[in-house]
C-alpha positions as CSV (number, residue, x, y, z in Angstrom):
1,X,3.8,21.0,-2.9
2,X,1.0,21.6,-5.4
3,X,-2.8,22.3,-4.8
4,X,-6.1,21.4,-6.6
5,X,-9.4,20.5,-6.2
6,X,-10.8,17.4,-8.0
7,X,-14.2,15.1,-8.0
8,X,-13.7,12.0,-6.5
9,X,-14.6,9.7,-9.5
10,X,-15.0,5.3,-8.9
11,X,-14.3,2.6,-11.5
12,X,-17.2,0.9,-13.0
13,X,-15.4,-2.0,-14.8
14,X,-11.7,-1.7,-15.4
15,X,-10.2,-4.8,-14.5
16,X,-8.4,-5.2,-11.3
17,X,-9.5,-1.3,-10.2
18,X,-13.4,-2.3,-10.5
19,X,-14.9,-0.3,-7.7
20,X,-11.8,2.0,-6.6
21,X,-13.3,5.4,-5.9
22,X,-10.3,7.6,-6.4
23,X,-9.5,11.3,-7.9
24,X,-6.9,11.9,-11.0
25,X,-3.9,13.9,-11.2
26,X,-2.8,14.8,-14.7
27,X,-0.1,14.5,-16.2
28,X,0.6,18.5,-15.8
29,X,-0.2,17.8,-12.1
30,X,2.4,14.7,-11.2
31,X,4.9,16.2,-12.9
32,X,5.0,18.9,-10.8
33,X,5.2,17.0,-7.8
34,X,7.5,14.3,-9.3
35,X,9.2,15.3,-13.0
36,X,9.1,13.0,-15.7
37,X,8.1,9.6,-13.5
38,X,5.5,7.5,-15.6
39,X,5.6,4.9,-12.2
40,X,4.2,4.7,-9.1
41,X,5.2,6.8,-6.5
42,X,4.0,7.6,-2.8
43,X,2.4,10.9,-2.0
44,X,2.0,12.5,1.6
45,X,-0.3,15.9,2.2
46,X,-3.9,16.4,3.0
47,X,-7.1,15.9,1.5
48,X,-9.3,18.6,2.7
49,X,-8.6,18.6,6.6
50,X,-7.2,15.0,6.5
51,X,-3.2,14.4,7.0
52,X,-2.4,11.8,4.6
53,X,1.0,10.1,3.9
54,X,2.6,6.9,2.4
55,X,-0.2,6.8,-0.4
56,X,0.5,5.8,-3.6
57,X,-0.3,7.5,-6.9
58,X,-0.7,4.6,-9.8
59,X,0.0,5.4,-13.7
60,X,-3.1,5.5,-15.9
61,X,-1.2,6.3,-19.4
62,X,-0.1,9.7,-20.8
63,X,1.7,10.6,-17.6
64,X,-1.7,10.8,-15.6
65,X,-2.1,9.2,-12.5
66,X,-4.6,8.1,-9.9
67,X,-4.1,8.1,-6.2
68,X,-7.1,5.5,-4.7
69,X,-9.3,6.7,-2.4
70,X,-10.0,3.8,0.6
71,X,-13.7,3.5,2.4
72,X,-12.1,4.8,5.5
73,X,-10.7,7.9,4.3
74,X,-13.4,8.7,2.4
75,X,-15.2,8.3,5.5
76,X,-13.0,10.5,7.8
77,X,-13.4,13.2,4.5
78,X,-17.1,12.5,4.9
79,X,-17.1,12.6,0.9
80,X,-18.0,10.0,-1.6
81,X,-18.3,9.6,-5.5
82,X,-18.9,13.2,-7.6
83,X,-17.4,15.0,-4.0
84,X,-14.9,17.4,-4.8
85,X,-11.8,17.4,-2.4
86,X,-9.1,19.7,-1.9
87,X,-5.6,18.5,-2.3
88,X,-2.3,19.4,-1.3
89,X,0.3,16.8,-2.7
90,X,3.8,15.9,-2.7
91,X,6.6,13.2,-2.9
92,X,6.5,11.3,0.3
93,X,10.1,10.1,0.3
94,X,9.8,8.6,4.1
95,X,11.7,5.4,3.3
96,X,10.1,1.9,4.9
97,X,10.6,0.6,8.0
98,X,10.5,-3.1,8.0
99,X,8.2,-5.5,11.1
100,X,11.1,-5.5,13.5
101,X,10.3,-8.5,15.0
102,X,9.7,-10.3,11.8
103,X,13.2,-9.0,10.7
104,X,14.6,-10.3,13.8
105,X,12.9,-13.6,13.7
106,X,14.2,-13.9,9.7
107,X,17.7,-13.5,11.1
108,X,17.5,-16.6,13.2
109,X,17.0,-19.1,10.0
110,X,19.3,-17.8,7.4
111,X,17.3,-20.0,4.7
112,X,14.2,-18.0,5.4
113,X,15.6,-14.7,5.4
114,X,17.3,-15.6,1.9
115,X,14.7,-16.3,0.8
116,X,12.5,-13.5,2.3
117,X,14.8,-10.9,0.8
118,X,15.1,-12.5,-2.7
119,X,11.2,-11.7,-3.3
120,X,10.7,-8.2,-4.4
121,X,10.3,-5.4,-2.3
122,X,6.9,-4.8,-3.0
123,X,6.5,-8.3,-1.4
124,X,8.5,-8.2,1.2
125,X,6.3,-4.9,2.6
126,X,3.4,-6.5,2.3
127,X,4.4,-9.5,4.6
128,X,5.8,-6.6,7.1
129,X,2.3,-4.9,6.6
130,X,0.5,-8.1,7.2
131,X,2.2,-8.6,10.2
132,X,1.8,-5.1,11.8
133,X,-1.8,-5.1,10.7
134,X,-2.4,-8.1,13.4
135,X,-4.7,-6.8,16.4
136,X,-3.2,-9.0,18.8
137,X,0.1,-10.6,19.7
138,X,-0.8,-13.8,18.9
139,X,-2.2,-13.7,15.6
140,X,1.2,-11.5,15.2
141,X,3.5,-14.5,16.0
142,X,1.1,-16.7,14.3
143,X,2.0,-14.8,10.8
144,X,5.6,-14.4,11.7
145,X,5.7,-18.4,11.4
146,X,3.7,-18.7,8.8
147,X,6.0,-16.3,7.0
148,X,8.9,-18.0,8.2
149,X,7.6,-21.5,7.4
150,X,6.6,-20.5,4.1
151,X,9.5,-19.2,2.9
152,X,11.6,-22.2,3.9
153,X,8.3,-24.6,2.0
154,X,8.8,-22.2,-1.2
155,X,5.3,-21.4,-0.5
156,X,3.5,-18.5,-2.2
157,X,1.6,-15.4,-0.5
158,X,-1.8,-17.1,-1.3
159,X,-0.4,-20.3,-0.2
160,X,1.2,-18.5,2.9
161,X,-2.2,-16.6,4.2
162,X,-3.7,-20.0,4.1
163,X,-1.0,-21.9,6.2
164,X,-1.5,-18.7,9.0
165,X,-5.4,-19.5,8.6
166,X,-5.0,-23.2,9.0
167,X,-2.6,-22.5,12.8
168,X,-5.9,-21.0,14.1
169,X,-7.8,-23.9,14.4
């Protein structure tokens, strides 16, 4: 585990990051909590007095990285832009657990679940995430059919989301 204290910086315009408050690790830095990686990788520790886990740390060139800062940490932290936080980082290697009653439902239509485990991972979490993010049990079954009907239409994520939001009405 490493520790540091950094300022927690925001993107004015940089593409896809516009607005993403967030503090940098160099190069020296990630390679101390993960040698020689260049890509992405998930951190867990704390950020002043907050636990934090399962967060990623995004490449920036040079072997420095970035690990994003959301609104409701920041707010838990009570810090925002030109703060300085303490951190205390290191390789989360907590593997992901997969919706289990997505998964469940996916083994009941084997075209779906092909399907569903041809996208990439990266994918395939964030349909798990979207359906454990649901507040209630219906909305939850709601997305597990979209997801299920989408995959056997071919449909894309976008595509997908929209389906879920057209079942409300």
């Amino acid at each position: 585990m490493i520790k540091f204290k950094a300022e927690i910086k925001k993107f004015a315009k940089k593409g896809e990051k516009s607005g993403w408050s967030y503090v940098e690790i160099s190069s020296t830095q990630a390679n101390k909590i993960k040698p020689d990686t260049k890509k992405s990788f998930r951190v867990k520790g704390m950020i002043d007095h907050q636990s934090i886990s399962s967060l990623a740390l995004f490449p920036m060139g040079n072997g420095a990285f970035i690990l994003p800062l959301k609104t409701e940490l920041r707010k838990k932290l009570g810090k925002d832009t030109g703060d300085k936080v303490e951190l205390q980082l290191e390789v989360d290697t907590k593997v992901y657990q997969m919706n289990k009653e997505l998964m469940l439902c996916l083994k009941e239509e084997p075209e779906a679940n092909s399907k569903f485990n041809k996208q990439p991972l990266s994918y395939r979490k964030y349909y798990s995430k979207w359906v454990e993010t649901a507040k209630t049990t219906e909305t939850k079954a709601r997305r597990i059919g979209a997801i299920m009907n989408g995959m056997i239409g071919g449909l894309t994520f976008p595509e997908i989301m929209k389906l879920s939001s057209s079942l409300k009405k």
